[in-house]
TORKEBA-27907 format. One record per residue (C-alpha): residue number from 0; residue in one letter; x, y, z. Coordinates in Angstrom, 2 decimals. Each point is the difference from the previous one (the first is absolute). Example, Ala and Ser with C-alpha at 12.3 -4.5 7.8 and 13.67 -1.06 7.14 Angstrom:
<pts>
PT  pos  code        u        v        w
PT    0     A    12.30    -4.50     7.80
PT    1     S     1.37     3.44    -0.66
</pts>
This chain:
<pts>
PT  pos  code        u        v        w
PT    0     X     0.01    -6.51     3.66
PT    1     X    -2.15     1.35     3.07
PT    2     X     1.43     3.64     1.28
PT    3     X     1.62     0.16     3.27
PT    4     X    -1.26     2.86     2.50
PT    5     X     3.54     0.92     0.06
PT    6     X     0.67    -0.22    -3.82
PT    7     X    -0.91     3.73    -0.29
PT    8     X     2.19     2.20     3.01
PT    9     X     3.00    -3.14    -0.85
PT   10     X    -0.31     0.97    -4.07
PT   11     X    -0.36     3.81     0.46
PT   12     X     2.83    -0.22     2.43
PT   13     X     2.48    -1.69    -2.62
PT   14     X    -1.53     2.70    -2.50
PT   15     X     1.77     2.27     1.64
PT   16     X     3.59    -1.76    -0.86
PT   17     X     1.33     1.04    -2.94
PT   18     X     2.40    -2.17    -1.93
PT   19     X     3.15     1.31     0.12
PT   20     X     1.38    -0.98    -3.25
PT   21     X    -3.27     1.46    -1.98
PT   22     X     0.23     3.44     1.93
PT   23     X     4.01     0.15    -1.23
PT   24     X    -1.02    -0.63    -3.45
PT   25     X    -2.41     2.60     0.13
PT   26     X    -3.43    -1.95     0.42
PT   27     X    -0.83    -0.25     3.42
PT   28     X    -1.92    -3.04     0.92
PT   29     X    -0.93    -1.31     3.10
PT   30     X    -0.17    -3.59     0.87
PT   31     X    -3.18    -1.20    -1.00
PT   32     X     0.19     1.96    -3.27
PT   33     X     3.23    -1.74    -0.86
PT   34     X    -1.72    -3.58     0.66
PT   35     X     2.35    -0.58     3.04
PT   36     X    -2.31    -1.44     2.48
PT   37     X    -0.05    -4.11    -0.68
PT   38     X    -2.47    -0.63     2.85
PT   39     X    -1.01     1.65     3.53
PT   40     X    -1.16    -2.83     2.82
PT   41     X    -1.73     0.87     3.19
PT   42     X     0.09    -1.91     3.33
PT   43     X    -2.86    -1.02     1.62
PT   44     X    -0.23     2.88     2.29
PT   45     X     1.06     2.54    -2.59
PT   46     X     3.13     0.84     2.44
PT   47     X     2.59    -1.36    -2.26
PT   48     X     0.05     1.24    -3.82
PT   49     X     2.50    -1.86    -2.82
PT   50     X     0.27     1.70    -3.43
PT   51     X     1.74    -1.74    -2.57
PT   52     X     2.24     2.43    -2.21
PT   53     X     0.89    -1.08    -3.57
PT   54     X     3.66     1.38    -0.76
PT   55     X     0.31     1.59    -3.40
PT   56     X     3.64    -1.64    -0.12
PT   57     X     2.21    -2.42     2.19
PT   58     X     2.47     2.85     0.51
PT   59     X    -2.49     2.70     1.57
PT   60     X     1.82     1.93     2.49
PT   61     X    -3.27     1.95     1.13
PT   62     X    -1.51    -3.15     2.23
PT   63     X     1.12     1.23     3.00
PT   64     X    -1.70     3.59    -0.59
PT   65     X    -3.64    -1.66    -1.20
PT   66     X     0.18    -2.22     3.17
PT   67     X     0.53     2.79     2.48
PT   68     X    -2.35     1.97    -1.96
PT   69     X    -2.77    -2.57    -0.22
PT   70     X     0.72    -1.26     3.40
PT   71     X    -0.42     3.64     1.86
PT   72     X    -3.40     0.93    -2.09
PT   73     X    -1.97    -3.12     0.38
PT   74     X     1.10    -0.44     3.67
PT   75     X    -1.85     3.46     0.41
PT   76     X    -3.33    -1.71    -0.84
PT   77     X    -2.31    -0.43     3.05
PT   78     X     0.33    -3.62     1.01
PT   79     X     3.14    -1.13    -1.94
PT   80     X     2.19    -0.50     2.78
PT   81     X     2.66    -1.97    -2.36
PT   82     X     1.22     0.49    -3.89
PT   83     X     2.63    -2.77    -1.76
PT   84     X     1.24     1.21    -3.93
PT   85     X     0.68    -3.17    -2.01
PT   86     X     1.97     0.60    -3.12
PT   87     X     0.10    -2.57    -2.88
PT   88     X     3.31    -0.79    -2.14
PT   89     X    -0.54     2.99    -2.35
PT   90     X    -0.64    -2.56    -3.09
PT   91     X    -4.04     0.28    -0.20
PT   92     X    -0.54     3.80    -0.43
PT   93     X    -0.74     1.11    -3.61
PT   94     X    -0.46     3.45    -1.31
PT   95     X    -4.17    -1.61    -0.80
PT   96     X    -0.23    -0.22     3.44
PT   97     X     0.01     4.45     0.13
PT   98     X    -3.69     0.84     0.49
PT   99     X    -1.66     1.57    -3.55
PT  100     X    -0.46     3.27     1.61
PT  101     X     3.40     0.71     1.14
PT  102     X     1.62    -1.38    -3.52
PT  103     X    -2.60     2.82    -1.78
PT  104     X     1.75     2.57     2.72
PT  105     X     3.40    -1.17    -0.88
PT  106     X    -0.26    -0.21    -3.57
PT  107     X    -1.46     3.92     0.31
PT  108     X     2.95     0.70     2.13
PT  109     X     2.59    -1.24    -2.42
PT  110     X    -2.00     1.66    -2.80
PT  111     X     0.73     3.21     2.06
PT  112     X     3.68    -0.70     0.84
PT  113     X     0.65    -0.99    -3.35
PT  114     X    -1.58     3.77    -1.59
PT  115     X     1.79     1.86     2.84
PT  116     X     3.42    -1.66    -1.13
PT  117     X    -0.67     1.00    -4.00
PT  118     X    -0.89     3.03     0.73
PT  119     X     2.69     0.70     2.49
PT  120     X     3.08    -1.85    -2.46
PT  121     X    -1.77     2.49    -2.41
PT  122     X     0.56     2.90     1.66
PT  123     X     2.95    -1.04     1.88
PT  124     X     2.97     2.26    -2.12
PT  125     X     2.56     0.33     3.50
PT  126     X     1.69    -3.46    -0.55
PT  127     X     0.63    -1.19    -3.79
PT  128     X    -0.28    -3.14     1.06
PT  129     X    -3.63     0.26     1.31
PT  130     X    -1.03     1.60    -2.77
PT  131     X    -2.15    -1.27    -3.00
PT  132     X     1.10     0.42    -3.29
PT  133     X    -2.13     1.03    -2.96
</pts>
């Protein structure tokens, strides 16, 4: 596959999107981490941009957010006078499809989260309930 002129500013620009759904479970990833972006297709002129969004489930509720997002930060690129967001079904996207680099970041994050919590259920003495017993 043959790099577009605009493959760079368009990908750095959806970069800058993080998934919503990683960032609430406390692994922010932004859309080309996650494996989000199916395709992007450029018209002839370059004025018109379409980027293909994989859904990581039928029932995501942040669509409308990525759209507007991806829609106001590629239109900003010199040239593009036009930007369409295509989402797919929601049934294609695997967890595989998460880049290496930003599963090694997760998997370091949850190592973290997961140290902080048995240390602080450890220490934790002010509820008995959240409290670990020897």
């Amino acid at each position: 596959m043959s790099e577009h002129r605009l493959d760079e500013p368009v990908y750095d620009a959806l970069r800058q999107i993080i998934d919503p759904c990683s960032a609430a479970s406390a692994s922010p990833m932004n859309l080309v981490e996650m494996g989000l972006i199916d395709k992007v297709n450029y018209s002839a002129d370059d004025s018109r941009v379409d980027v293909f969004l994989r859904l990581t489930s039928p029932q995501c509720l942040m669509i409308a957010y990525m759209t507007k997002a991806a829609r106001r930060l590629i239109s900003e690129i010199p040239g593009v006078q036009q930007v369409e967001v295509h989402a797919d079904s929601g049934l294609d996207w695997a967890p595989s499809m998460i880049h290496e680099e930003a599963k090694h970041r997760r998997r370091l994050q949850l190592e973290v989260l997961a140290a902080s919590h048995s240390t602080s259920s450890e220490s934790c003495t002010a509820h008995p309930d959240l409290a670990t017993t020897s």
